[in-house]
DOPA-314257 format. One record per residue (C-alpha): x, y, z; residue number from 1; residue in one letter. Coordinates in steps of 0.02 Angstrom, whole numbers, always signed. Each point is the difference from the previous one (the first is absolute). Example, Ala and Ser with C-alpha at 12.3 -4.5 7.8 and 13.67 -1.06 7.14 Angstrom:
DOPA-314257
X, Y, Z, n, res
+615, -225, +390, 1, A $
+69, +172, -33, 2, S $
This chain:
DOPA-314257
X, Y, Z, n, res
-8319, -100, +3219, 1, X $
-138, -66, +141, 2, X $
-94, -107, -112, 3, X $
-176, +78, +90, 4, X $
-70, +172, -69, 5, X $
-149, +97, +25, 6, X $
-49, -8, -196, 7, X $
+63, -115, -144, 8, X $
-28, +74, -164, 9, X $
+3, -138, -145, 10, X $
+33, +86, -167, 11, X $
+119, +126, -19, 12, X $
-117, +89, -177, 13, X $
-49, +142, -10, 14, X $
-141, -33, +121, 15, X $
+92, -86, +130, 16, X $
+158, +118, +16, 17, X $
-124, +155, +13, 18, X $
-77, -90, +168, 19, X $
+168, -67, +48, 20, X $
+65, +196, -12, 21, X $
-143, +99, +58, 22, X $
-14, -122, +172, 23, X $
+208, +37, +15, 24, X $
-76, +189, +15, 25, X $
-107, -48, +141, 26, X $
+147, -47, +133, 27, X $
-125, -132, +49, 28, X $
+45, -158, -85, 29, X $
+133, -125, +4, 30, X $
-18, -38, -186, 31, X $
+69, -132, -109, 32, X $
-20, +1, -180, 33, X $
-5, -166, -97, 34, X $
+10, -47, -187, 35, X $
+20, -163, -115, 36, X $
+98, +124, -136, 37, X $
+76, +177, +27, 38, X $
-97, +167, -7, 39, X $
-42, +33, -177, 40, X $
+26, -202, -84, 41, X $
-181, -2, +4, 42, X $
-157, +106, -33, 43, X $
+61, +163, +58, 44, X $
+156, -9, -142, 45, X $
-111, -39, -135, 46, X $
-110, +140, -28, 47, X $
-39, +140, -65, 48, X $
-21, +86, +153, 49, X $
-159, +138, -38, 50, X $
-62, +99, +168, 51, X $
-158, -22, -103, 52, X $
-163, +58, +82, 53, X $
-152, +58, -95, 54, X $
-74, -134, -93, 55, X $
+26, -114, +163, 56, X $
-196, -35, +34, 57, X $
-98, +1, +101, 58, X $
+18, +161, +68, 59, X $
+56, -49, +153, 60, X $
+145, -103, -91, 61, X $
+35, +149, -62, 62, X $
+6, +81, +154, 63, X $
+112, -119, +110, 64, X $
+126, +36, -186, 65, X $
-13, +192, +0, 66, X $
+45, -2, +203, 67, X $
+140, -117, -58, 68, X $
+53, +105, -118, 69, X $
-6, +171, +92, 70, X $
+121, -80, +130, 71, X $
+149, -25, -149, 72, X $
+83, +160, +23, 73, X $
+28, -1, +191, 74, X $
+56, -189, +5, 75, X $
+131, +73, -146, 76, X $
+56, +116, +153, 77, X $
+18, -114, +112, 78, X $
+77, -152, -82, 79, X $
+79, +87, -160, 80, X $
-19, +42, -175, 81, X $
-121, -156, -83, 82, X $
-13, +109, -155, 83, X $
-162, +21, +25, 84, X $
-101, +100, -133, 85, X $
-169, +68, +1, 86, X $
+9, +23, -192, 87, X $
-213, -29, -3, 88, X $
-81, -126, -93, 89, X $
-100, -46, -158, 90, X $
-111, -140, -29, 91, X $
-25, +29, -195, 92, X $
-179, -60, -86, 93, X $
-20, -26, -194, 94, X $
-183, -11, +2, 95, X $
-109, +145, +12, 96, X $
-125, -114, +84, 97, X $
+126, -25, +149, 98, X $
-13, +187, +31, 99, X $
-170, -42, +124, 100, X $
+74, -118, +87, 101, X $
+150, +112, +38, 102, X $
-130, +160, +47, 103, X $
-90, -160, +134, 104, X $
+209, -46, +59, 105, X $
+26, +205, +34, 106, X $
-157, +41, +91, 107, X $
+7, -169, +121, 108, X $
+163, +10, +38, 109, X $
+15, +209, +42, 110, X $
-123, -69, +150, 111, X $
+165, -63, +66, 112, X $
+84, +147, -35, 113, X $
+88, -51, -147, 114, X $
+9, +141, -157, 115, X $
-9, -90, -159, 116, X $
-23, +92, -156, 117, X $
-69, -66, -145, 118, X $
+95, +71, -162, 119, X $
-51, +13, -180, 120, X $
+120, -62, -133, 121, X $
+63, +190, -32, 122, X $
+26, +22, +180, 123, X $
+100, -165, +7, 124, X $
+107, +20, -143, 125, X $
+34, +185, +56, 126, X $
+60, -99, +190, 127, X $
+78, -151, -89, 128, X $
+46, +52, -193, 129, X $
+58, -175, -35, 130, X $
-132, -97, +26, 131, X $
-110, -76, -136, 132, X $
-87, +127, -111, 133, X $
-149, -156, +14, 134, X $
-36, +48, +184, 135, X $
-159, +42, +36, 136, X $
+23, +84, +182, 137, X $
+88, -31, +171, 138, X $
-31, +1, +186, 139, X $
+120, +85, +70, 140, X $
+61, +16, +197, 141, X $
+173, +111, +53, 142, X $
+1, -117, +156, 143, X $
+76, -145, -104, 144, X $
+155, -48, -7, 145, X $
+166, -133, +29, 146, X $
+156, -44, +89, 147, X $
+141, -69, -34, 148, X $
-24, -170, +82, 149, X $
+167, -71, +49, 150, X $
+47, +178, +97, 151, X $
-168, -29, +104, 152, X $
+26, -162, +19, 153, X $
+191, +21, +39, 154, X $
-41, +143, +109, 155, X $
-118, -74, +122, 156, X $
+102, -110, +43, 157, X $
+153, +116, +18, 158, X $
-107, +109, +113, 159, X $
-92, -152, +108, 160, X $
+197, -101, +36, 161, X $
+45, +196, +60, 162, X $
-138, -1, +114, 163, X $
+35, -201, +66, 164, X $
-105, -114, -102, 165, X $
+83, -158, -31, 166, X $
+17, -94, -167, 167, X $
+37, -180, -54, 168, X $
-33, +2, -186, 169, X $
+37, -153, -125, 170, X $
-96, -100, +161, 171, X $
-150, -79, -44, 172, X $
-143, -33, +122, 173, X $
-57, -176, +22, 174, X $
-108, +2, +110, 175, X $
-94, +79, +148, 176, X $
-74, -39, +155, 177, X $
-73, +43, +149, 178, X $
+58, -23, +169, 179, X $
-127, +90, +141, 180, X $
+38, +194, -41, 181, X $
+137, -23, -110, 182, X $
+48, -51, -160, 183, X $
+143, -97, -78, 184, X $
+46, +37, -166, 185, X $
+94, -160, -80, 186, X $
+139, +65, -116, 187, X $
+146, -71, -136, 188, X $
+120, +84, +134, 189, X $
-99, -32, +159, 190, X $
-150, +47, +115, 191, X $
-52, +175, +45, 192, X $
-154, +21, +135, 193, X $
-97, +149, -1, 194, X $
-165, +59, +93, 195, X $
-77, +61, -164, 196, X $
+51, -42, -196, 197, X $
-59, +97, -173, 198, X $
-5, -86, -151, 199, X $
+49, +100, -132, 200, X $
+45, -128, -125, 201, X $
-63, +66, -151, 202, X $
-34, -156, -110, 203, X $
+49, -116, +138, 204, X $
-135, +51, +106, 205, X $
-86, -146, -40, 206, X $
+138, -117, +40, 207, X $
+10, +82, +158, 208, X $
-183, +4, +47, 209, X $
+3, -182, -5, 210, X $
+128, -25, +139, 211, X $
-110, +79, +106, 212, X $
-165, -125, -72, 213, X $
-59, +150, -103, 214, X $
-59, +6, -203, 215, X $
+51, +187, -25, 216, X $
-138, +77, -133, 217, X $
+147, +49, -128, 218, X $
+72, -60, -150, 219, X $
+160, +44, -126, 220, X $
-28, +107, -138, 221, X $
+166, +27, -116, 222, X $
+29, +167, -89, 223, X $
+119, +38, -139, 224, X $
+85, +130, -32, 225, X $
+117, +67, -140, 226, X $
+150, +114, +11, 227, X $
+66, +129, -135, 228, X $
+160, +88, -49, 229, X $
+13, +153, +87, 230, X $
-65, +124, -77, 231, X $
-10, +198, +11, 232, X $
-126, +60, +122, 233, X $
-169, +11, -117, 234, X $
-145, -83, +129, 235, X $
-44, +136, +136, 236, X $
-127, -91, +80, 237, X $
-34, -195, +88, 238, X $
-130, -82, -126, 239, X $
-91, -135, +15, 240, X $
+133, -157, -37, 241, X $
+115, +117, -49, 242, X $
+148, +97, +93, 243, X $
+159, +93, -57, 244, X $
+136, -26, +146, 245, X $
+119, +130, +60, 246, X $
+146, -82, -91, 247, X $
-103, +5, -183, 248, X $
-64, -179, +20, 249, X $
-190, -19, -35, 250, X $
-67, -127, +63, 251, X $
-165, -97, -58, 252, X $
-111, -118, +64, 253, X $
-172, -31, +33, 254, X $
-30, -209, -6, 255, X $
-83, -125, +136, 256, X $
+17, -178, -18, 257, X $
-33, -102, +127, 258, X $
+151, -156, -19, 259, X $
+45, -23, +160, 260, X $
+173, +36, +46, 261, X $
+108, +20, -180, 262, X $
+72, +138, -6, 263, X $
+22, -41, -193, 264, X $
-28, +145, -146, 265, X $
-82, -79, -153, 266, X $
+11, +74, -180, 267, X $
-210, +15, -11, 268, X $
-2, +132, +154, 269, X $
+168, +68, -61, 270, X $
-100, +25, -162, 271, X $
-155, +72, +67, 272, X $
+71, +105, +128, 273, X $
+116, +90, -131, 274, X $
-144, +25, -128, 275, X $
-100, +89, +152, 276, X $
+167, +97, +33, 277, X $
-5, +50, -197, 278, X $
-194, +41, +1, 279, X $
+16, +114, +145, 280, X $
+173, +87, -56, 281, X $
+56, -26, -168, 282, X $
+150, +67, +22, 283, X $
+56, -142, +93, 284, X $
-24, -81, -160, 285, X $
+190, +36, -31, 286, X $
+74, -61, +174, 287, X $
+87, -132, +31, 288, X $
-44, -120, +138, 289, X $
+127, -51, +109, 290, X $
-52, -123, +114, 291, X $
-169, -66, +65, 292, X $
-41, -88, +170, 293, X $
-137, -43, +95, 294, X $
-62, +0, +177, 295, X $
-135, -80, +121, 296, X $
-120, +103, +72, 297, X $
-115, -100, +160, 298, X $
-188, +64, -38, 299, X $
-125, -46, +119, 300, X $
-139, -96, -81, 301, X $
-92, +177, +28, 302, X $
+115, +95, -93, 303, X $
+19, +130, +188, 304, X $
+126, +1, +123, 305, X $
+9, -118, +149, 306, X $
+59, +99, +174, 307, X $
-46, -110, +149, 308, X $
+24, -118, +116, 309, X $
-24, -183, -10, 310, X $
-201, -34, +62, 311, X $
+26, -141, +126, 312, X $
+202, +25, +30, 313, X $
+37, +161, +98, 314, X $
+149, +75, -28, 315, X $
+35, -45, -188, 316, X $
-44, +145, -114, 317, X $
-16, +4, -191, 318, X $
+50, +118, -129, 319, X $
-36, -68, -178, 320, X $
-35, +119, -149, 321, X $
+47, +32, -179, 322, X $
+21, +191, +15, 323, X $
+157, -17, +109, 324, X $
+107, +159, -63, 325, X $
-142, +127, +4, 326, X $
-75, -90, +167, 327, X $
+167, -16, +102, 328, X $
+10, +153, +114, 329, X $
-176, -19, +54, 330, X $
-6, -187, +13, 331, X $
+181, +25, +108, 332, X $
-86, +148, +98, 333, X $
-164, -87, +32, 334, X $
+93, -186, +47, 335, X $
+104, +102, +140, 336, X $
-171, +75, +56, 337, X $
-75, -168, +14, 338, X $
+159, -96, +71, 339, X $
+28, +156, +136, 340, X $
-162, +43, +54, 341, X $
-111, -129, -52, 342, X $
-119, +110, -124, 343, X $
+32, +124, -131, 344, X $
-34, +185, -73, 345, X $
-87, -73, -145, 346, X $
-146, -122, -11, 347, X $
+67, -163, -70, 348, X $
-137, -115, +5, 349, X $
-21, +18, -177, 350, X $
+155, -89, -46, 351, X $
-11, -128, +156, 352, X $
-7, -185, -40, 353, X $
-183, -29, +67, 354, X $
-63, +73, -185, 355, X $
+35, -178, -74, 356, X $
């Protein structure tokens, strides 16, 4: 391949194959897509993978989610079945005291247009009969959601080599400079130039930034997450750190630890996650766990995404958010906006990186 492209993608998540796909759709780009790993050995293929929207706050979180999520069933058309489900979601509450707070989380966020009802325990065992007779009451949203990670993943970057972006995967970047307009990307397996570069790294970003003389705002937050047996379909909905998969697996998890990059599961979380498992649905009481793993999310030190471009080095752009499955179509939408025609459909100076 010529070694000098309009756009150089680093990461090949979640996050990064969206953009990497949805500028392919463009016919506009030369575009090379670059990562350390292979699609899916990273963040993106240890999830849980919720399109999870309504207790994303502020509102207008909440809002840049919900447009995210609305866009699910045409990408599905276009790149192929992700097993997408809009099963709707519950955020349980076992305090009758959290009810308020839930009412305040309904009435802020249906300003953005998001419905959110707010369920009393009869009304959410008569939705979900096996939760936890002990639950007080619910919010509850039909927009939520999940996907089956490894078919987006897999099929975003099926659909963006169709449409002629180039990869070089197991290639780690090195380094990066600047040379007048264009950029050379130092590589394991060479150089590649390019007029503009995204860094999608996930929990590299930071590594990345400083190649460039920039401390990104972000830091690594691990999340574990245990595995059953499959079991017969019994969980209708998506529940908060809880989800029942399409082949019987439920998966759980709900923890944040901030170690850096190990990617280790430890017997305390394994511990506390399962008694949270047990407290919301007894019934899984009686399953058998099969495996456990854990991933690294990259959270900004805000906790919101980061779409932008690099204040002081023009033409190097920066997507860097925990939310990446619900967030991708938008974030891979908006990023061809901004690379194409220089400014996009939606405001983004929320999430740029002047805010820290």
């Amino acid at each position: 391949m010529d070694n000098l492209f309009d756009v150089i993608v680093v990461g090949s998540g979640v996050v990064g194959s969206s953009i990497a796909y949805h500028l392919s759709e463009s016919k506009k780009h030369e575009v090379l897509l670059l990562d350390k790993g292979f699609p899916l050995s990273g963040t993106s293929g240890s999830t849980q993978a919720w399109v999870w929207v309504h207790s994303k706050t502020p509102s207008w979180y909440g809002e840049l989610s919900m447009f995210s999520a609305e866009l699910y069933p045409f990408l599905e058309k276009k790149i192929g079945d992700v097993e997408y489900k809009r099963t709707g979601g519950i955020a349980p509450f076992f305090n009758e005291a959290e009810r308020e707070p839930a009412l305040r989380l309904a009435e802020r966020q249906a300003e953005a247009g998001i419905e959110i009802e707010v369920l009393s325990r009869d009304e959410v065992l008569e939705k979900e009969p096996n939760l936890s007779p002990n639950v007080a009451g619910a919010t509850f949203s039909k927009i939520d959601g999940n996907v089956n990670p490894f078919r987006l993943v897999e099929l975003y970057v099926k659909a963006a080599r169709k449409n002629g972006v180039h990869c070089s995967f197991y290639n780690p970047v090195h380094g990066i400079e600047k040379n007048g307009e264009i950029f050379q990307v130092k590589t394991l397996k060479g150089s590649f130039r390019a007029k503009k570069i995204v860094l999608a790294g996930g929990p590299w970003s930071k590594e990345l930034g400083r190649m460039l003389g920039v401390d990104m705002p972000v830091k690594q937050v691990r999340g574990q997450i245990l595995v059953t047996e499959p079991l017969q379909p019994f969980l209708k909905y998506t529940l908060g750190g809880i989800r029942q998969a399409d082949n019987g697996e439920v998966l759980i998890g709900y923890s944040k630890e901030e170690v850096g990059y190990d990617r280790s599961s430890t017997l305390d979380v394994i511990q506390q996650t399962a008694r949270m498992a047990i407290d919301f649905v007894p019934a899984l009481s009686r399953a058998n766990v099969v495996r456990c793993f854990s991933g690294i999310r990259i959270m900004p030190e805000d906790g919101f995404p980061i779409i932008d471009e690099l204040p002081g080095i023009k033409g190097v752009y920066v997507t860097a958010m925990h939310s990446g499955i619900t967030l991708s179509p938008i974030v891979g939408t908006l990023m061809t906006e901004l690379l194409t025609e220089g400014e996009t459909s939606i405001d983004l100076s929320r999430f740029s990186l002047d805010r820290f």
